[in-house]
C-alpha positions in Angstrom: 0.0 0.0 0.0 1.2 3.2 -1.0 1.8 6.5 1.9 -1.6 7.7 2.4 -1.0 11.8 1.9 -3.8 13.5 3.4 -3.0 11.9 6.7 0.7 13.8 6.9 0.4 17.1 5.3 -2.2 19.3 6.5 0.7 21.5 8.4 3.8 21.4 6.9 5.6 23.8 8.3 5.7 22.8 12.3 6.7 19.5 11.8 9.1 20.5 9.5 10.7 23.1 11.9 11.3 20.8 14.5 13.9 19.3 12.0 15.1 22.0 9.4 15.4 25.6 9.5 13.7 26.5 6.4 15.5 29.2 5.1 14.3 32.5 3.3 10.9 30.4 2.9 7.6 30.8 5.3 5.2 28.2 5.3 2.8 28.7 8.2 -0.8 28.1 7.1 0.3 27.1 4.1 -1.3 23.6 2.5 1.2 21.3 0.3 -0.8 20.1 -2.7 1.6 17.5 -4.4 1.3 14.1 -3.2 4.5 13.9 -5.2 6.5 16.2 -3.2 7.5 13.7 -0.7 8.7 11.3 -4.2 10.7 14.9 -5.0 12.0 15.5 -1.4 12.5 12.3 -0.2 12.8 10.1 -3.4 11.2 7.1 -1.5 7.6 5.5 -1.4 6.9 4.1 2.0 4.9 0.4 2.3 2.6 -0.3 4.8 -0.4 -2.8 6.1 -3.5 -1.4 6.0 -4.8 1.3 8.2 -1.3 1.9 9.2 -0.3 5.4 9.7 3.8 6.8 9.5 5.1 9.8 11.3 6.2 12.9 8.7 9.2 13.0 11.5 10.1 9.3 9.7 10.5 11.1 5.8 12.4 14.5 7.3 14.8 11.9 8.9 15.5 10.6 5.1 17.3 14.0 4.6 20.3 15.3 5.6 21.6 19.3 6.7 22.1 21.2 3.2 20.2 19.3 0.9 17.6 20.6 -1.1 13.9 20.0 -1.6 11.3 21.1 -3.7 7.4 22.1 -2.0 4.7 23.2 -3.4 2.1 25.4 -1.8 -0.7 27.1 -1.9 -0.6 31.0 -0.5 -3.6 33.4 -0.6 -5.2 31.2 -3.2 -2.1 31.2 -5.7 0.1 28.0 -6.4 4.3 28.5 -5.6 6.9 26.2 -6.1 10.2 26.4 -3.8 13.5 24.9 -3.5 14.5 25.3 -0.3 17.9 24.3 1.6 17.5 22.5 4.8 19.3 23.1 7.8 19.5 22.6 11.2 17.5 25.7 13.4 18.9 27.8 15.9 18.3 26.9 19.6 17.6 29.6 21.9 19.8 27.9 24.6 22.9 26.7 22.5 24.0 22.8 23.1 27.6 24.3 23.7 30.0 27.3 23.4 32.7 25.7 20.8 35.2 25.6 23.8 34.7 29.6 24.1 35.0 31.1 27.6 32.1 32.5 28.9 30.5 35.6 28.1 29.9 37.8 31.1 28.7 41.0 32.1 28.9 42.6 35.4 27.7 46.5 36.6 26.4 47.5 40.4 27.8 43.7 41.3 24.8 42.0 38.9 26.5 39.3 36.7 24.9 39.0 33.8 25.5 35.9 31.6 23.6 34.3 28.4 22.2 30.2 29.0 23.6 27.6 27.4 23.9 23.6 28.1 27.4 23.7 29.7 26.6 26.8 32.2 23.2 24.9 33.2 25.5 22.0 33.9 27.6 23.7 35.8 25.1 25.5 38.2 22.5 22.6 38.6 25.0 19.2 38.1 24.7 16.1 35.6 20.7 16.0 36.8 20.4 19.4 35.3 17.6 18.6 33.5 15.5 17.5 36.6 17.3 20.3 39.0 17.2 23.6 36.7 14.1 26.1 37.1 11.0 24.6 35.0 10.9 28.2 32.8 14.7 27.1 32.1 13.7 23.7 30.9 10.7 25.2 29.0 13.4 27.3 27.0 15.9 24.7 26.4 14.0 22.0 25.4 11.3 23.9 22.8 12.6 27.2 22.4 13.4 28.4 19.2 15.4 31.2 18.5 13.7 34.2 16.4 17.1 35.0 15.1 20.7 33.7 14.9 22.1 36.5 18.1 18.9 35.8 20.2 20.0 34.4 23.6 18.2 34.1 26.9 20.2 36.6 29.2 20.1 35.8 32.9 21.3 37.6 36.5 23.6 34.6 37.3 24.3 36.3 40.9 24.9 39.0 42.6 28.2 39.7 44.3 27.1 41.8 47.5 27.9 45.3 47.7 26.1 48.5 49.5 24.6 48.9 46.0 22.7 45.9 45.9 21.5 45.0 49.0 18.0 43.6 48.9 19.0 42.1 45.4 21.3 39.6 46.5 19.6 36.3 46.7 18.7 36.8 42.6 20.0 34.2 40.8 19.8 32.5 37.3 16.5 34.8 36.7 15.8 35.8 33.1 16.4 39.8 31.8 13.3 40.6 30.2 13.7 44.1 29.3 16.2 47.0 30.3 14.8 50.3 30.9 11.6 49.5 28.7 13.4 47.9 25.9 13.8 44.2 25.3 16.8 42.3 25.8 17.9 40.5 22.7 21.3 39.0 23.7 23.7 39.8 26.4 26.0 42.3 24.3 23.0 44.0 23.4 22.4 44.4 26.5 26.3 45.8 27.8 25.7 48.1 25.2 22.5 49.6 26.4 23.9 50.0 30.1 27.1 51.6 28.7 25.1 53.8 27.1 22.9 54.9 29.1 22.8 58.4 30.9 19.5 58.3 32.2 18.8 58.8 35.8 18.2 54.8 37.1 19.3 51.3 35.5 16.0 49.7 35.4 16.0 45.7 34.8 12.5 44.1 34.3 13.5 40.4 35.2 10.6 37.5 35.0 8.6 36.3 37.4 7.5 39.9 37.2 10.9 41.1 39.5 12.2 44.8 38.7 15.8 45.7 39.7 16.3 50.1 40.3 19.9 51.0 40.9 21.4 54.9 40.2 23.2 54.5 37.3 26.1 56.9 38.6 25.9 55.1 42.3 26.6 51.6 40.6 28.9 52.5 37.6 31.5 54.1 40.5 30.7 50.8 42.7 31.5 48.6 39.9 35.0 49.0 39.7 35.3 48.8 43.8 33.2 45.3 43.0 36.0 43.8 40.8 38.6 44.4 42.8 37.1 42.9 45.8 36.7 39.9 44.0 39.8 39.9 42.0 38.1 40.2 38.4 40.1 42.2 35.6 37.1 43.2 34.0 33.9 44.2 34.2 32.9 42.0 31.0 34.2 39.3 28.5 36.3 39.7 25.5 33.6 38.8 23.4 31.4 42.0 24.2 34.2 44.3 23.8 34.4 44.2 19.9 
């Protein structure tokens, strides 16, 4: 018996996307309308019993990263065909860092870092994935990233200083937004505090936390910070350039 189509193919695009990152090519709501397609992309028909039903994870399996397939679909009533190269997607909390040191910033005594597999093993052990925060999980094991600099930017600690009391049991807490403005990626986010001359440092962190510190008050208490704790510098090679 020949693959039954209809069953596979109503949404291409998800179950795609959890293999390939489909580049320079949207297909959300889009229908595929070639049973032939998976003859083009694949170049395999698939036997089965009757009533037996295959996974469209099975046939994305049958390709590899950087080859090509063609689709066709249908968008606001008009037919397309593509060629699209496939490729693996970003992951918003990277698998490793390609035996790079870490990246780090640090103002006020908040140390800011960006997630990835080998700093969640470090703070949470070889059970990291039962120990780490659920939200952490959540992000590491669906999250996507919307572009190829996202990163999830956390307050990995505080290091305690007059500037920060109240602040300094923080840790590993997401950075939602620095004084209204959304926190892309942790050199994004040195930038903006370098930057800014406005009156407060205001961090919007989740679980709906806000950190307030005077911008001039910790900028000078920085510096005092570092040298208490022996660190050269306020933030890692990698955000300097």
């Amino acid at each position: 018996m020949i693959f039954q189509w209809p069953i596979v193919c109503r949404r291409l695009s998800w179950k795609f996307a959890s293999h390939f990152y489909l580049h320079h090519l949207t297909l959300n709501s889009r229908v595929c309308l070639d049973r032939r397609l998976f003859r083009k992309i694949f170049g395999i028909i698939i036997p089965f019993r009757h009533g037996e039903r295959i996974g469209f994870s099975y046939l994305v399996s049958q390709k590899y990263t950087g080859d090509s397939a063609a689709v066709k679909v249908l968008r606001n009533s008009m037919m397309f065909e593509f060629s699209i190269k496939l490729a693996t997607h970003k992951r918003l909390i990277p698998a490793h860092i390609r035996e790079k040191p870490p990246s780090y910033y640090i103002v006020g005594g908040f140390v800011f870092t960006a997630v990835s597999v080998p700093y969640l093993r470090s703070e949470y052990g070889k059970e990291y994935e039962f120990e780490a925060p659920v939200k952490l999980l959540d992000k590491h094991l669906h999250g996507m990233a919307q572009s190829v600099d996202e990163q999830v930017v956390l307050v990995s600690q505080v290091l305690v200083a007059d500037i920060n009391i109240g602040y300094e049991e923080i840790v590993n807490t997401q950075v939602m937004a620095f004084n209204g403005k959304p926190v892309k990626n942790l050199k994004i986010l040195a930038m903006m505090v370098e930057a800014c001359d406005e009156e407060f440092l205001k961090f919007d962190l989740e679980y709906d936390q806000i950190v307030v510190l005077q911008t001039k008050s910790a900028k000078a208490a920085t510096a005092d910070i570092l040298a208490m704790h022996c660190i050269p510098s306020p933030m890692s090679d990698d955000l300097k350039t």
